[in-house]
TIDO-915682 format. One line per field, with one value per residue (C-alpha): x negated, y negated, z; residue in three letters. Coordinates in nm, 2 decimals, decimal comma, padded with zeros to 4 digits, m for minus. Each point is the difference from the previous one (the first is absolute). Layout:
N
x	(X  ...)
y	(Y  ...)
z	(Z  ...)
rest	(Ala  ...)
# end
This chain:
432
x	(00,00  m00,14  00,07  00,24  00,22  m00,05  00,09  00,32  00,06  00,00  m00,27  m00,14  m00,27  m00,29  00,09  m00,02  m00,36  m00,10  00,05  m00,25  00,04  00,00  m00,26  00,19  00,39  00,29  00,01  00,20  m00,32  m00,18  m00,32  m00,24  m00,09  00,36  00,00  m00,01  00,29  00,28  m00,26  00,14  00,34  00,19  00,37  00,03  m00,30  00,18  m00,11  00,08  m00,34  m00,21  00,12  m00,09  00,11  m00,32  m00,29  m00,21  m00,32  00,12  m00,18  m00,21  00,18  m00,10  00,00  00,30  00,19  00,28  00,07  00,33  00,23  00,19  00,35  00,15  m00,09  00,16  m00,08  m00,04  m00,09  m00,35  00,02  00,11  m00,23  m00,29  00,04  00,09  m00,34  00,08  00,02  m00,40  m00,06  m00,02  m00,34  m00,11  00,15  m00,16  m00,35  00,00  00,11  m00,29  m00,28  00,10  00,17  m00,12  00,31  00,27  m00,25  00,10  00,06  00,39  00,25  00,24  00,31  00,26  00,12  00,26  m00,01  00,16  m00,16  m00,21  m00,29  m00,28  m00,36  m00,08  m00,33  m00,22  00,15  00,32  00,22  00,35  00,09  m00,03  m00,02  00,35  00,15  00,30  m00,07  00,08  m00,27  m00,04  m00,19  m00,24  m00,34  m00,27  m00,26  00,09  m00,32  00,09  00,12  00,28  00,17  00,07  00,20  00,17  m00,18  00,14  m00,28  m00,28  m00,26  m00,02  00,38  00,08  00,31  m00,03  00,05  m00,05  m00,34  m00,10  m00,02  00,14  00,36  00,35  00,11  m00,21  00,01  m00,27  m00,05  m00,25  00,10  m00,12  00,16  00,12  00,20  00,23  00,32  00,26  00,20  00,39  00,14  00,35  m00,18  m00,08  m00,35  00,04  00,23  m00,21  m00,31  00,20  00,02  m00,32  m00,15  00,34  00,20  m00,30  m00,07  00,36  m00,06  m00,30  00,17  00,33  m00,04  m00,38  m00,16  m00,17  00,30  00,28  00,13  00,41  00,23  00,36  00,21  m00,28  00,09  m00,24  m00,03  m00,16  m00,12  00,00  00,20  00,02  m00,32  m00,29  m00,05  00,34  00,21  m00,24  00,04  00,43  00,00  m00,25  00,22  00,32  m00,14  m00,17  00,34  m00,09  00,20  m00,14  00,06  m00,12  m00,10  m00,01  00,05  00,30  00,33  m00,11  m00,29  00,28  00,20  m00,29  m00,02  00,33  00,00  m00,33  00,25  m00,12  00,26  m00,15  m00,13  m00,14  m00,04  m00,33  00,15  00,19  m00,34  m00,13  m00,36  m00,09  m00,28  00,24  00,10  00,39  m00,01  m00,16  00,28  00,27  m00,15  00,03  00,36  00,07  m00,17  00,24  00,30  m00,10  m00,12  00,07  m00,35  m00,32  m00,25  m00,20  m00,21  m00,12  m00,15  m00,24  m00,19  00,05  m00,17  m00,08  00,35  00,18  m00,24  00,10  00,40  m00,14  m00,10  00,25  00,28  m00,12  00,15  m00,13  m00,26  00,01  m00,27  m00,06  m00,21  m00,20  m00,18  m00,06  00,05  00,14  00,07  m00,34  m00,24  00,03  00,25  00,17  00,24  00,11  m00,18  00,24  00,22  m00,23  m00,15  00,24  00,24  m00,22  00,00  m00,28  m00,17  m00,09  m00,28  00,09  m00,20  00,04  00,08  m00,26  m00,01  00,23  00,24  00,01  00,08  00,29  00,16  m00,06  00,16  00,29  00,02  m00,06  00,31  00,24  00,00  m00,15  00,04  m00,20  00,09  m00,11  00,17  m00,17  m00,29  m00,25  m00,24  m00,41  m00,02  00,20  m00,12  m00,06  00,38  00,08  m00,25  00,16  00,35  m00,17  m00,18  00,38  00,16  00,26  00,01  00,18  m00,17  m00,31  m00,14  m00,11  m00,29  m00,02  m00,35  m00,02  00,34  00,21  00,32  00,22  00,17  m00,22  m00,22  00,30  m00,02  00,22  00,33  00,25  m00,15  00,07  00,36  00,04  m00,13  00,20  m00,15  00,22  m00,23  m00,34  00,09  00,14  m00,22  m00,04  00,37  00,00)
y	(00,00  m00,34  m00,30  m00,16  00,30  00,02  m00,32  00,04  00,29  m00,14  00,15  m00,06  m00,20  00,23  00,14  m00,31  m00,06  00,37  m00,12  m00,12  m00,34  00,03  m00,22  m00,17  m00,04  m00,15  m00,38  m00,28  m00,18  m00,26  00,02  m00,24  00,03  m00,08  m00,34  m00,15  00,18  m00,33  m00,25  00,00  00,06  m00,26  00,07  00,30  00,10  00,39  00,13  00,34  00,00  m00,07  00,19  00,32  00,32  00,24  00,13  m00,24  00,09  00,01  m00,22  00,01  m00,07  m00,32  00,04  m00,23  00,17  00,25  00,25  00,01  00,23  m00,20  00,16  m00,31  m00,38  m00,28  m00,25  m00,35  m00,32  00,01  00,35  m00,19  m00,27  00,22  00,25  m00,36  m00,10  m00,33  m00,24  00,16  00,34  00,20  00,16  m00,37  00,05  00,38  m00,16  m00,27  00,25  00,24  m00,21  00,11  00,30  00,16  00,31  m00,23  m00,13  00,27  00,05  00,05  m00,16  00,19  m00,27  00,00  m00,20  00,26  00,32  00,25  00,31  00,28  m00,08  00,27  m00,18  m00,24  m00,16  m00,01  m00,31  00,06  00,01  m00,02  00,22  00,36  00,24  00,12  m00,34  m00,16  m00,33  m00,28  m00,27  m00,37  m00,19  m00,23  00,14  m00,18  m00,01  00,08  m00,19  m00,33  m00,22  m00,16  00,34  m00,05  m00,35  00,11  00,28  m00,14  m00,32  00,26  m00,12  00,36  00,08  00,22  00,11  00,39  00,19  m00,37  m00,16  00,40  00,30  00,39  m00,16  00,15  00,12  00,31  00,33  m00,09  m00,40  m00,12  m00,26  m00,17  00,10  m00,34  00,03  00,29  00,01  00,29  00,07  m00,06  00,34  m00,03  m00,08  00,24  00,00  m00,23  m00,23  m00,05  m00,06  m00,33  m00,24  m00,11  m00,25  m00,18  00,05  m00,15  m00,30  m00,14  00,08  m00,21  m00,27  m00,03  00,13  m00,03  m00,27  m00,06  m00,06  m00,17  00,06  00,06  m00,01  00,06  m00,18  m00,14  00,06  00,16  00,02  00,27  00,01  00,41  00,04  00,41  00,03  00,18  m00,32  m00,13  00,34  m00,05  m00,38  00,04  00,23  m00,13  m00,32  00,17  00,17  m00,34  m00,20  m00,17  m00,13  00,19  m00,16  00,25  m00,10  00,28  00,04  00,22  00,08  00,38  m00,14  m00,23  00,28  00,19  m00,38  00,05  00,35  m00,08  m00,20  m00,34  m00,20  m00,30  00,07  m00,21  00,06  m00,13  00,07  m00,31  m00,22  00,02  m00,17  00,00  m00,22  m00,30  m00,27  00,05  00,38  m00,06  m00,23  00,25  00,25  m00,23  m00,02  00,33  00,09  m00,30  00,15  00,35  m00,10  m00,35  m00,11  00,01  00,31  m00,05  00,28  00,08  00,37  m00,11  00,32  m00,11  m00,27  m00,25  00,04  m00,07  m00,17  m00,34  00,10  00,11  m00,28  m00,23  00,20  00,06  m00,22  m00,28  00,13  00,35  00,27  00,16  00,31  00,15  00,36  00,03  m00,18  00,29  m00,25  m00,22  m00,12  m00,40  m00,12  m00,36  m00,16  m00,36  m00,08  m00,33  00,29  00,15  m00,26  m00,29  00,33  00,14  00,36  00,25  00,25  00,30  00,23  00,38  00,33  00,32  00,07  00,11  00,29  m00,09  m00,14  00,36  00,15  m00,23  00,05  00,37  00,03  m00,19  00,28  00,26  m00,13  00,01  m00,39  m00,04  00,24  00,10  m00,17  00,33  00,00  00,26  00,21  00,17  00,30  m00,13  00,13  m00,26  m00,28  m00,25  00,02  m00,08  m00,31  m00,04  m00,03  m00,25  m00,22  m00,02  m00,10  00,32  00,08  m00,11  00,05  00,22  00,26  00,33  00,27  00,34  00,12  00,31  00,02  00,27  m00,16  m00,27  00,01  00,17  m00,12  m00,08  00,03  m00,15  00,11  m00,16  m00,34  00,04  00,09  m00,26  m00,28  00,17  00,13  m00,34  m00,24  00,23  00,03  m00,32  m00,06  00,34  m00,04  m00,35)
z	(00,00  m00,11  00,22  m00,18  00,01  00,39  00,05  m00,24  00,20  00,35  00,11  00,38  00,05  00,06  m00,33  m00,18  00,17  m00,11  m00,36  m00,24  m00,11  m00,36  m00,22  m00,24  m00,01  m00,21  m00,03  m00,16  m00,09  m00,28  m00,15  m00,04  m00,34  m00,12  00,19  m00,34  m00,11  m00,06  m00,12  m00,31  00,11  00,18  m00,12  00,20  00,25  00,05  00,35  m00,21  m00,13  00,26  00,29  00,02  00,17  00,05  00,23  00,22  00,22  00,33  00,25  00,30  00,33  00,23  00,38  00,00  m00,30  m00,07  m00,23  m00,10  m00,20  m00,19  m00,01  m00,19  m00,11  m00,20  m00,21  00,07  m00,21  00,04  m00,17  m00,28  00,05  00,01  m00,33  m00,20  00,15  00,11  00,14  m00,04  m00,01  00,36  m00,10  00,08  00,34  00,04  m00,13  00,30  00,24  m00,09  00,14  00,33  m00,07  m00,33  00,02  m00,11  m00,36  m00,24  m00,35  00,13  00,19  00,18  00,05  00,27  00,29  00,17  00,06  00,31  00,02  00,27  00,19  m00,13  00,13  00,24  00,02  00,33  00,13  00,00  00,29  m00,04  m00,27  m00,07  m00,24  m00,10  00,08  m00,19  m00,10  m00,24  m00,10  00,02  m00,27  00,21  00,00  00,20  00,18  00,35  00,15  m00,17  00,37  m00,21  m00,03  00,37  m00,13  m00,30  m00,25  m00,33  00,09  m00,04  m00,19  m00,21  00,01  m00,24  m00,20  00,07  m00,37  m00,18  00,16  00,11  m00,17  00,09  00,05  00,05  m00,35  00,03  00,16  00,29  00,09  00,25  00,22  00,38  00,26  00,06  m00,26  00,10  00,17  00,05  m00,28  00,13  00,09  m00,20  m00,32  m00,24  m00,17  m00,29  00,20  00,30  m00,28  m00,19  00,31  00,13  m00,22  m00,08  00,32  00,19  m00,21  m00,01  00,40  00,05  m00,25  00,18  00,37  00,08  00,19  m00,34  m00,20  m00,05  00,39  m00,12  00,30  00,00  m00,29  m00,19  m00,36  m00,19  m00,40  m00,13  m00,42  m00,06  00,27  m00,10  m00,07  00,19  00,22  m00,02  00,07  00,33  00,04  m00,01  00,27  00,26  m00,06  00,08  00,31  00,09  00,01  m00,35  m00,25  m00,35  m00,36  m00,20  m00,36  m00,31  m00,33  m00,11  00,11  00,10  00,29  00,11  00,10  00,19  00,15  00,14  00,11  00,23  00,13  m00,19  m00,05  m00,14  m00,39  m00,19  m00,41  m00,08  m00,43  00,08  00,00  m00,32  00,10  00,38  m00,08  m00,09  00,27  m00,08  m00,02  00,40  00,07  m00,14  00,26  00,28  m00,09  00,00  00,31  00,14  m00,13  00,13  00,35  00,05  00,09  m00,17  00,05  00,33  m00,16  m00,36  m00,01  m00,30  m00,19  m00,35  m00,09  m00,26  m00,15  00,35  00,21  m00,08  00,09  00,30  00,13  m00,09  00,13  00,33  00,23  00,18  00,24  m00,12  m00,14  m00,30  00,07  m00,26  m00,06  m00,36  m00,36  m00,23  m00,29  00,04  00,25  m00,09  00,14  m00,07  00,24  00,07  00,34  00,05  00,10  00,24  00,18  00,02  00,11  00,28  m00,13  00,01  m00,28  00,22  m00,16  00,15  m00,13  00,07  00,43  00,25  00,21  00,25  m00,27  m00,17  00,34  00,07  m00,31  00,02  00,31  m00,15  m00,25  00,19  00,21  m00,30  00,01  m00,35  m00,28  m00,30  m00,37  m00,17  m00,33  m00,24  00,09  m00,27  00,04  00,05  m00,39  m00,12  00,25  m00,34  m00,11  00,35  m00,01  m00,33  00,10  00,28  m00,25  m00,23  00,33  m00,09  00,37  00,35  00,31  00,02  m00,29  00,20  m00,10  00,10  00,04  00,21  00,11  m00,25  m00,04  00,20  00,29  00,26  00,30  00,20  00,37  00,17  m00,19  00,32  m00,06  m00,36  00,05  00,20  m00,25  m00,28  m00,34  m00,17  00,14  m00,06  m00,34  m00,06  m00,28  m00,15  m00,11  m00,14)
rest	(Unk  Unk  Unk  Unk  Unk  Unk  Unk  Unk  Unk  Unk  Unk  Unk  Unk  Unk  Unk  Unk  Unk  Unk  Unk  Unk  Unk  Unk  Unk  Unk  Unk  Unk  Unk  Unk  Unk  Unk  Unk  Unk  Unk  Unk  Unk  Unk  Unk  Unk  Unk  Unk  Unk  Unk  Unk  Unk  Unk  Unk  Unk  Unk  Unk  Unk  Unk  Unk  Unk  Unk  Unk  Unk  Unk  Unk  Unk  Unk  Unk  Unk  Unk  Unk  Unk  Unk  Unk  Unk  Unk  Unk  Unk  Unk  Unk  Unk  Unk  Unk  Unk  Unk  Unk  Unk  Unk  Unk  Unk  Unk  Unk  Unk  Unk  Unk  Unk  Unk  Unk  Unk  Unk  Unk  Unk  Unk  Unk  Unk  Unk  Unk  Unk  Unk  Unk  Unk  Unk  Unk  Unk  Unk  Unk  Unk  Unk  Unk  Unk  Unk  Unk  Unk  Unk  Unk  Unk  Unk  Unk  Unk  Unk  Unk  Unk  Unk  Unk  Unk  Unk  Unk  Unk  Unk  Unk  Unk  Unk  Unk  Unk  Unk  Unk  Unk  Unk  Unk  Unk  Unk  Unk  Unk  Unk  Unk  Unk  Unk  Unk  Unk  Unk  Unk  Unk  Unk  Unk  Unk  Unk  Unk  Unk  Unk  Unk  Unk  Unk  Unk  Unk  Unk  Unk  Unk  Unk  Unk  Unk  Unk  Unk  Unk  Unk  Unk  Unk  Unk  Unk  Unk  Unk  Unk  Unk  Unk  Unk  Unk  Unk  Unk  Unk  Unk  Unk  Unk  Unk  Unk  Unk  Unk  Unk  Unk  Unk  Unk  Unk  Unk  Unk  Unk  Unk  Unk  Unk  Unk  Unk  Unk  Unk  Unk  Unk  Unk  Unk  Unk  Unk  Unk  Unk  Unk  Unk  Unk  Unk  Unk  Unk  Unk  Unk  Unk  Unk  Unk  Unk  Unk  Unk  Unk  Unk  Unk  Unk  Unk  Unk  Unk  Unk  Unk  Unk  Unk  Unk  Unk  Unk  Unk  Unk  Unk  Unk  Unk  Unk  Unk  Unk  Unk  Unk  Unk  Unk  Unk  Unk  Unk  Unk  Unk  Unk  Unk  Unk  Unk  Unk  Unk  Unk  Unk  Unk  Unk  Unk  Unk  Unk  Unk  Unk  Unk  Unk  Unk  Unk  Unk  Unk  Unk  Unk  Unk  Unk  Unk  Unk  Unk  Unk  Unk  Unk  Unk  Unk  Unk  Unk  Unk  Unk  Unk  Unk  Unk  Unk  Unk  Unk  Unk  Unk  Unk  Unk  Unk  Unk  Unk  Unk  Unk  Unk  Unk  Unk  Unk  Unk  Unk  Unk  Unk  Unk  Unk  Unk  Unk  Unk  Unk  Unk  Unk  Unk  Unk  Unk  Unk  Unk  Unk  Unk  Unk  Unk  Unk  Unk  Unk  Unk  Unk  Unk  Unk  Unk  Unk  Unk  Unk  Unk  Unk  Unk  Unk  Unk  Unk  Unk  Unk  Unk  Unk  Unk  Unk  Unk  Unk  Unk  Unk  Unk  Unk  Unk  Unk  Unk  Unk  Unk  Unk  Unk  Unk  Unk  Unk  Unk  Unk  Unk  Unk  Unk  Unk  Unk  Unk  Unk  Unk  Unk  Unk  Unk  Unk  Unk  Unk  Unk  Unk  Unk  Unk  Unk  Unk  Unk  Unk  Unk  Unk  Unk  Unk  Unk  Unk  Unk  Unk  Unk  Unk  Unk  Unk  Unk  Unk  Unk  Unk  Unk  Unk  Unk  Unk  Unk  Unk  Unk  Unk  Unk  Unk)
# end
């Protein structure tokens, strides 16, 4: 029996540690030499032909490291981001990282920034987990010596997307993470579910709720551009649980209607603004939100970027906070600062969530407070058609991957607590 199989079979720990750890493994990866690849193409940069599904070298283990078996993963933006190579290509980001740790500089570049799987190695220094544990993974990765970390981690100095800015990352049968990333996958998920939350559900977390973010408290309203998105499916219900107000914006009748079902209310159609960079099209918004709410946002959960940025700002409401985590649609962003500074609102930069960020949120999905927005969910062969479908924006929610995991549906624990929260709201978005 390999390891993989033992671990897909449940085996007990001492059998997992009897195991050899095999030397290469099946990865979602991109190779160096294609970096080139959409040069000459910039109509339609197709993640289809850069990411690839094939055997890796598997790594050496740090002291502060784990070896995970990656039971499922999902794809993320910087997926995307990384097999169009841009904004530069990742090997740029592998390179740098090399100088002080020369594993991670290698002709491939296994992605990922999720993944829930088994605990099969641990290295020397590790404390808390063990092999054989159940756990889900956070995307931070730093250095746990750096004394900010004891402040906030995301102001390391070498903070690191895990699976973007690292290599060996969760869309693979085997991912090596710190042990400062882990966290106990929630015991009424199954596999593929429990793998689709971290990197989204805790970055709308440190956005809204964190001491970093925005701060909501009860009844601020809160608009929210891809409000059933990966970040936004998050966003909507940390709002709701909050005591927020959410104005979710999207673009077609059909995520309207998942809108409502989470229990949305307030929908905006962003169709009805033909360009979001034009100063009527921002005061058409503000109307709307007014005729929805009858106030101005407090908040604006801001992720898209150049296209929406300046609407952001000017419809926030006197005093209030636009709190930003990403530019989909363009780093450079143009806004009318009359409307920021004569207003007294605030542009709040927010990346990822530190350690104890991830924990909070887990716990808050662990509890059946917040759910997972899984809406489709592809086998690790086909992880480019899944990136694909996230690049075309022809998904809701979160994209799943099954690596070692043989079909969907299993890993569940704790079967009460999933009565309890009811199958309707787990699979909201698998039935949209």
């Amino acid at each position: 029996m390999t390891l993989a199989q033992a671990v897909v079979a449940g085996a007990e720990p001492a059998e997992l540690e009897r195991l050899e750890v095999p030397s290469v493994y099946r990865a979602a990866h991109l190779r160096k030499d294609e970096v080139g690849t959409f040069e000459q193409d910039a109509v339609d940069k197709d993640v289809r032909r850069t990411l690839h599904v094939g055997e890796v070298p598997m790594p050496e283990l740090g002291e502060d490291e784990v070896l995970i078996a990656v039971m499922a993963s999902a794809i993320n933006f910087n997926t995307v981001w990384s097999a169009m190579f841009e904004p530069i290509p990742t090997f740029a980001f592998l390179e740098r990282f090399g100088r002080t740790d020369p594993r991670h500089d290698l002709p491939t570049h296994v992605l990922g920034s999720d993944a829930a799987g088994v605990v099969v190695r641990t290295g020397r220094a590790v404390r808390r987990w063990r092999v054989g544990d159940r756990v889900v993974t956070s995307p931070a990765y730093v250095d746990g010596e750096d004394p900010v970390i004891q402040h906030d981690g995301m102001l390391a100095a070498d903070l690191r997307a895990w699976g973007f800015e690292t290599n060996f990352g969760g869309l693979a049968d085997y991912a090596v993470v710190k042990a400062t990333q882990l966290l106990a996958k929630p015991r009424h998920l199954s596999w593929e579910e429990a793998a689709c939350n971290m990197l989204c559900a805790s970055t709308a977390y440190r956005m809204l709720v964190g001491e970093r973010g925005a701060r909501m408290k009860q009844g601020d309203v809160v608009l929210l551009w891809g409000a059933t998105g990966g970040l936004g499916g998050y966003g909507v219900q940390l709002v709701k649980n909050g005591g927020g107000i959410p104005v979710g914006v999207v673009s077609s009748p059909e995520k309207a209607e998942l809108l409502r079902r989470m229990g949305c209310p307030h929908v905006v159609d962003r169709s009805q603004f033909e360009d979001l960079t034009d100063e009527k099209a921002w005061r058409r918004l503000g109307a709307e939100v007014r005729r929805l709410v009858g106030e101005d946002p407090a908040i604006v959960f801001e992720h898209t970027g150049r296209e929406t940025f300046g609407a952001s700002v000017y419809v926030a409401r006197r005093g209030g906070a636009v709190v930003t985590c990403g530019s989909s649609t363009g780093y450079a962003h143009a806004y009318d600062n009359r409307h920021l500074w004569m207003k007294l609102k605030r542009i709040i930069g927010s990346h990822g969530a530190n350690y104890q960020e991830c924990h909070e949120v887990n716990r808050l999905i662990s509890l059946g407070l917040v759910h997972p927005t899984l809406s489709s969910v592809y086998p690790l062969a086909e992880a480019a058609r899944a990136a694909r479908a996230v690049q075309l924006n022809q998904h809701v929610g979160k994209v799943g991957v099954l690596a070692l995991a043989p079909a969907e549906g299993l890993g569940v624990e704790d079967h009460a607590l999933r009565e309890r929260v009811g199958e309707e709201r787990l699979r909201l978005f698998r039935t949209s």
